[in-house]
C-alpha positions in Angstrom: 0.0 0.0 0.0 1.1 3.7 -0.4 2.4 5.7 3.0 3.6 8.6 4.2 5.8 7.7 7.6 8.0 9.7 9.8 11.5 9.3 8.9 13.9 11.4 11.1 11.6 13.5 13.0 12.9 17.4 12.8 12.1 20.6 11.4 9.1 20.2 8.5 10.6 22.4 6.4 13.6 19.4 6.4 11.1 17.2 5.2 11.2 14.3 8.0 8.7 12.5 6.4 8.9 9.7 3.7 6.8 8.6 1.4 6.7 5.0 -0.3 5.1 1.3 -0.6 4.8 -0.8 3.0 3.0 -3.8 3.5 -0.9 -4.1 3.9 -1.8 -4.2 6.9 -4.1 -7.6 9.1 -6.5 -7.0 10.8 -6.2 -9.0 14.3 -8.3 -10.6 16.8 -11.6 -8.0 17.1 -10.3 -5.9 14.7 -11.7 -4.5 11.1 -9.7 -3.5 8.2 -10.4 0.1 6.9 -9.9 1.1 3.1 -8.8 5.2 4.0 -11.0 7.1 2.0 -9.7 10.6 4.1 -7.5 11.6 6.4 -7.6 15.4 7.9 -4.4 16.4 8.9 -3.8 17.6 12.6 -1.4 19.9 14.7 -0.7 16.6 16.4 1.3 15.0 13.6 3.2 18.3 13.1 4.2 18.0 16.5 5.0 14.1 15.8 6.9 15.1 12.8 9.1 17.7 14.4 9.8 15.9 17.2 8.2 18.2 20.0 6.2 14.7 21.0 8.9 11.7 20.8 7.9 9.0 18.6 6.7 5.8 20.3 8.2 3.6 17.6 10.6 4.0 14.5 8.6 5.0 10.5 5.4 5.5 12.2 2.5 6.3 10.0 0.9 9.7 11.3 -2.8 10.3 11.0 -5.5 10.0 13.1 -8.8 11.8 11.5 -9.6 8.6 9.5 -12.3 8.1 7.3 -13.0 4.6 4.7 -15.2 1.5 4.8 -14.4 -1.7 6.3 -13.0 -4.1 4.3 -12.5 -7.1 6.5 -12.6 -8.2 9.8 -10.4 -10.1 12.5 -11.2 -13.1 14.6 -14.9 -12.1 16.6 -15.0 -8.8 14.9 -19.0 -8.6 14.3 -19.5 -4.7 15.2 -19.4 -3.3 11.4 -20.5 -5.4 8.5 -18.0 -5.2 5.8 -18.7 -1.9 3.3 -19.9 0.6 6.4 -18.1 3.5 6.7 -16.8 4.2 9.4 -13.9 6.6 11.3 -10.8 6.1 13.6 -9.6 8.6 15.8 -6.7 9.7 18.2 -8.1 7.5 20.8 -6.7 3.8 20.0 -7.1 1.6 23.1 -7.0 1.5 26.7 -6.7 -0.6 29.5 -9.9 -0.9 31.2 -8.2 -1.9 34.2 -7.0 1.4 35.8 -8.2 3.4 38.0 -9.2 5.4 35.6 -10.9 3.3 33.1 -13.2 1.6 35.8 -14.5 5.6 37.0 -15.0 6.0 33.4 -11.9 8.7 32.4 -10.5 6.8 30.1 -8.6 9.4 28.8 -7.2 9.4 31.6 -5.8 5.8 31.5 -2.3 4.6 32.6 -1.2 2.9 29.7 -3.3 4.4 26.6 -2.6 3.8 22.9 -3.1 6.3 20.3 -3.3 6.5 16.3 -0.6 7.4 14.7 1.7 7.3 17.4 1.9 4.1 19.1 0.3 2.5 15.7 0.2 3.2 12.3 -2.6 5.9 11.2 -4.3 7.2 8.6 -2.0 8.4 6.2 -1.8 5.3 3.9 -4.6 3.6 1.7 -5.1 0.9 4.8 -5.3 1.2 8.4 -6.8 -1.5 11.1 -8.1 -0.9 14.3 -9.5 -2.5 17.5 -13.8 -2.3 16.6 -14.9 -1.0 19.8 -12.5 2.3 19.0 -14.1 2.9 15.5 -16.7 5.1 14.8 -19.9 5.1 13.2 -20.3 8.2 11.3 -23.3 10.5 11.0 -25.4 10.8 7.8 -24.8 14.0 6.1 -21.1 14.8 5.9 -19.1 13.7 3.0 -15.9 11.8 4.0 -14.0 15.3 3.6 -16.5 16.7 6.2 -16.4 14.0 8.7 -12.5 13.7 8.5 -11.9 16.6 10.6 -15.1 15.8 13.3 -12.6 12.6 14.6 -10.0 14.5 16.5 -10.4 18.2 16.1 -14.1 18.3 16.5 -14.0 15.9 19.7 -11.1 17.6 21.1 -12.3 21.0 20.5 -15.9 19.4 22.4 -14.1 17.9 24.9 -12.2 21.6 25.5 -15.4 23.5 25.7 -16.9 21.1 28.3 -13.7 21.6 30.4 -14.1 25.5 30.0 -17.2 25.5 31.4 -19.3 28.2 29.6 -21.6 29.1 31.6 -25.5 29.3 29.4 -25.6 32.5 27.9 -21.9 33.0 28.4 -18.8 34.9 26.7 -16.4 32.4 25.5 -12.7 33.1 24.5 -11.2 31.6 21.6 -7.5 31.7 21.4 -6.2 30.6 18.0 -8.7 29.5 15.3 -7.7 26.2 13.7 -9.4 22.8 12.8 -10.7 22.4 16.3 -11.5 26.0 17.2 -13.4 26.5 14.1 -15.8 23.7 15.3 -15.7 24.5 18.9 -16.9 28.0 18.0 -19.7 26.4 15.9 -21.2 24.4 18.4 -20.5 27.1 21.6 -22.5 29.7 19.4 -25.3 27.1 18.5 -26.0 26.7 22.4 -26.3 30.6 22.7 -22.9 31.7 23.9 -21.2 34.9 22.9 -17.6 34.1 21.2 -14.4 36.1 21.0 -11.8 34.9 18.8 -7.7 36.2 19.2 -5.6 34.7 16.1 -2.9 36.0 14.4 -4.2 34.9 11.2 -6.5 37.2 9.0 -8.2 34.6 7.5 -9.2 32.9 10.2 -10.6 35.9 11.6 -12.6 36.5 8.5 -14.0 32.8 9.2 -14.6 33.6 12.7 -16.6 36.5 11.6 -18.2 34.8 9.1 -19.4 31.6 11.4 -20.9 34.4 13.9 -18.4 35.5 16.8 -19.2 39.2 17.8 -15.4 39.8 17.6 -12.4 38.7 16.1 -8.6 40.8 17.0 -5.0 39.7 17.6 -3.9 36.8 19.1 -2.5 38.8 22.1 -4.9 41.8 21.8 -6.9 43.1 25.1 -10.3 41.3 24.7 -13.4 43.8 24.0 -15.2 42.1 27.1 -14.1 40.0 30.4 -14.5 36.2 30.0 -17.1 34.0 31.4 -14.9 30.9 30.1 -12.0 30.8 27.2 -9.7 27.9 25.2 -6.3 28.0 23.8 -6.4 26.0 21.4 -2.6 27.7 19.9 0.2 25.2 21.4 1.8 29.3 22.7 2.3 29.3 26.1 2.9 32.8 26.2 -0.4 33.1 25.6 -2.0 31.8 29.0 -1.3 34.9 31.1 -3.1 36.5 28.2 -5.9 34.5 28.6 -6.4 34.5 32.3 -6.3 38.3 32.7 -8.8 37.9 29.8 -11.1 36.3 32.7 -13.6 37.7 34.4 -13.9 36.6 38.2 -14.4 33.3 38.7 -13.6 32.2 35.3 -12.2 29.5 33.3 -9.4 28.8 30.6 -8.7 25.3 28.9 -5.8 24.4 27.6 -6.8 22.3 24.5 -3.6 21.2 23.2 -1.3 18.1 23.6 1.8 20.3 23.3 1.9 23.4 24.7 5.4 26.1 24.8 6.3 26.7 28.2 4.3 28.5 30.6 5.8 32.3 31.8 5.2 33.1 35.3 1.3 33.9 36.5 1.1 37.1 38.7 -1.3 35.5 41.7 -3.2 39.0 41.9 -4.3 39.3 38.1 -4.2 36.1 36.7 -5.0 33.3 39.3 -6.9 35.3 42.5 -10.6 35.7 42.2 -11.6 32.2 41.8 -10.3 32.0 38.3 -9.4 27.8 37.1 -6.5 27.1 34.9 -7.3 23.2 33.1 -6.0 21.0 31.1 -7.6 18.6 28.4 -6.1 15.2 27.9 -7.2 12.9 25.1 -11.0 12.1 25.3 -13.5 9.2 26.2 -15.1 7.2 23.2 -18.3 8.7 25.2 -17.2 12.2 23.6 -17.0 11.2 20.6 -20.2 9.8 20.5 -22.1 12.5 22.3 -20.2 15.2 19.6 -20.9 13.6 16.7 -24.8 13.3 17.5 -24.5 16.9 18.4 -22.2 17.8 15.1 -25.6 16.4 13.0 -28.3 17.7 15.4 -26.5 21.4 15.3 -25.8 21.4 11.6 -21.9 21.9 12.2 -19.8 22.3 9.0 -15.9 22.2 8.9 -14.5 24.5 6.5 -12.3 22.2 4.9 -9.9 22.5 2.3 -9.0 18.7 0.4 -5.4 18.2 -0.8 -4.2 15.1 -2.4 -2.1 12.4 -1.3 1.2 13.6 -2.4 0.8 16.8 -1.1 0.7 15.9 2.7 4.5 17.1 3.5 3.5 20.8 1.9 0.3 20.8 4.0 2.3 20.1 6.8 4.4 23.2 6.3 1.3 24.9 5.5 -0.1 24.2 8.6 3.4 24.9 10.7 3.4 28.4 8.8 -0.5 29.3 9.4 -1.4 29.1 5.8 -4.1 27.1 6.7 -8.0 28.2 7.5 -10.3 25.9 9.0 -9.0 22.0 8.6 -6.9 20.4 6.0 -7.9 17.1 4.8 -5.9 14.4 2.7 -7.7 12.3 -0.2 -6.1 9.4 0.2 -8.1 7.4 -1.8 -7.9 9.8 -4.9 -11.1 9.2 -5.6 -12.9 12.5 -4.3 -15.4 10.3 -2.2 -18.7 11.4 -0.7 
């Protein structure tokens, strides 16, 4: 099958990724084989490919926004019939063991496996996966569409449940990317006011467009004080920004699994009045599930852009030097499909 796989992980503009033939994949024990149909392209495997997260094994194949159809299944795999499309996402496996699993945070689990890093992803015409971490997608979004919705969109759901906007409330956006593009969607749909701070001009124009009441500077003094706010930019300059942005007892997220170090917080301006600082790790397969219902009941559309197969090295630089709006997505199959 064709691949893309992390060579030497450095710099994207080195080009530490390789492109080439590898063997199909087999699917195993409760496993299905998926024929990759699309595969959006994520901060995540910019970070993999630079190196700023250490690879957990040598050639990995990045990706982890996977959509295709099932085209054969392992030993006691009965979950999807062969010819359903389905998705894979960040999320690969867990112990169900821990702590953590048995309260239900699986995210949270002690020995977690994810796609594209500790097993080949999306970015090659055939991936496989445990059934019970696959996705049924929604009617209604082409592949391209739903590409995006596996790891952006749940992330970006999972962050905006950890920022805690109150009803009615004024939400913070800072940077405006894949996942904060559909974040924004579903935070205005449920009535709350949304501020976006990017250094990009086009994605301001989107934010605009998709209905937040303002859109400035990544680092800009925000219009209003902040019920709840996200950072979804992997700057951690940018957190002092964000909690002075906050109004008393408010809330900021940190969305990303990278983040820049952290300058000091000044206790009296940035921390005192009740304000929370979070973090969001990973997600639950229960987030996924209860975003993608809620991606088709609110009518949420990524603005996607589709790029072919043997352009995923340039998008990569595109995305590393914010020439990207809304999400990038890879036909792998070539065919275009719906």
């Amino acid at each position: 099958m064709r691949a893309w796989w992390i060579g030497e992980p450095g710099a994207i503009d080195g080009g530490p990724l390789r492109r080439g033939e590898r063997p199909d994949p087999t699917p195993g024990p409760g496993e299905i084989l998926v024929r990759v149909s699309m595969c959006g392209v994520c901060r995540t495997d910019l970070h993999l490919a630079e190196g700023d997260l250490l690879p957990h094994h040598a050639d990995t194949v990045p990706g982890h926004e996977i959509v295709g159809r099932v085209e054969a299944m392992g030993a006691g795999a009965r979950r999807f019939p062969t010819g359903q499309r389905v998705g894979i996402a960040w999320l690969r496996r867990t112990c169900g063991r821990c702590r953590f699993c048995r309260a239900g945070r699986e995210n949270l689990c002690l020995t977690p496996m994810f796609t594209g890093w500790d097993a080949d992803g999306g970015f090659a015409e055939l991936a496989v996966v445990d059934e019970e971490y696959a996705y049924a997608l929604p009617d209604g979004f082409a592949d391209a569409e739903a590409a995006p919705l596996l790891c952006a969109g749940i992330i970006g759901y999972r962050a905006l449940k950890r920022a805690a906007v109150p009803p009615g409330g004024r939400l913070g956006i800072y940077g405006f990317g894949a996942s904060a593009h559909l974040a924004a969607q579903v935070a205005l749909a449920e009535g709350a006011e949304v501020h976006v701070f990017t250094r990009s001009a086009a994605a301001r124009r989107l934010a605009l467009e998709l209905g937040a009441s303002s859109a400035g500077g990544a680092d800009d003094e925000t219009p209003v004080l902040l019920d709840s706010a996200i950072l979804f930019a992997p700057t951690g300059e940018l957190v002092p920004v964000a909690m002075r942005a906050l109004d008393r007892g408010g809330t900021l997220a940190v969305a990303g699994i990278h983040l820049t170090d952290v300058p000091s917080l000044r206790y009296s301006t940035d921390l005192f009045q009740e304000k929370q600082l979070r973090s969001v790790t990973a997600n639950t397969r229960r987030d996924g599930e209860e975003f993608l219902a809620l991606a088709s009941q609110l009518g949420v559309r990524p603005h996607v852009s589709v790029r072919g197969f043997d352009e995923l090295d340039s998008v990569l630089r595109d995305l590393a030097h914010d020439r990207v709006t809304g999400a990038a997505v890879i036909d792998v199959s070539g065919s275009g499909s719906d």
